[in-house]
C-alpha positions in Angstrom: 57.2 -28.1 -34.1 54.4 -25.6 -33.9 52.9 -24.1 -37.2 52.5 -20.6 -38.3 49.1 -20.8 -37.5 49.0 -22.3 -34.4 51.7 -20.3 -32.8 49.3 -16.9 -34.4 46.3 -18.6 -32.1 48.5 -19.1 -29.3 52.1 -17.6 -29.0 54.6 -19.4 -26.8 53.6 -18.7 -23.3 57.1 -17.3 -21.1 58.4 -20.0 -18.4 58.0 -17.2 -15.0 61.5 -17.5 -13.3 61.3 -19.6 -10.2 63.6 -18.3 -7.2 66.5 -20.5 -5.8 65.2 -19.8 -2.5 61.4 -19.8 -1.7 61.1 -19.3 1.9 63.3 -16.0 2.0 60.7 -14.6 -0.4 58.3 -14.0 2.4 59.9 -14.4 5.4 63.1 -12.2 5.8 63.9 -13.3 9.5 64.6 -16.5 8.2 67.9 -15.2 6.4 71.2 -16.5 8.5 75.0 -16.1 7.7 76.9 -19.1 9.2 79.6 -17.5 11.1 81.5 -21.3 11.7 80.9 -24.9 10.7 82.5 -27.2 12.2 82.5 -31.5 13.2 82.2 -32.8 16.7 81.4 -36.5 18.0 77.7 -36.3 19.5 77.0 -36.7 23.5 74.8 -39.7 22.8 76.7 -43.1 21.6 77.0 -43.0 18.0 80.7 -43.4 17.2 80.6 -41.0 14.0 81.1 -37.5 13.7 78.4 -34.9 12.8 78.6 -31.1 10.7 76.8 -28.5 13.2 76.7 -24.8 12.0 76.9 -21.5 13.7 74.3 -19.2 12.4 73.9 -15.7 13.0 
């Protein structure tokens, strides 16, 4: 815990508020709405299935 004196010196800086989502800051193109999400077994071999989205 801080004393009188030292907070007086040097008050409590503010945390800045740090955005959920960086990249959209700068770069609006970047901003999609997925229009369908679905699972589908892939061409190659691999015997599981996989999540692909639609994005618009």
């Amino acid at each position: 815990m801080a004393t009188i004196n030292q907070l007086v010196r040097k008050p409590r800086s503010v945390k800045a508020a740090k955005s959920n989502v960086p990249a959209l800051e700068a770069c609006p193109q970047k901003r999609g709405v997925c229009t369908r999400v679905y699972t589908t077994t892939p061409k190659n071999q691999t015997p599981h299935c996989v999540k692909y989205a639609v994005c618009v």
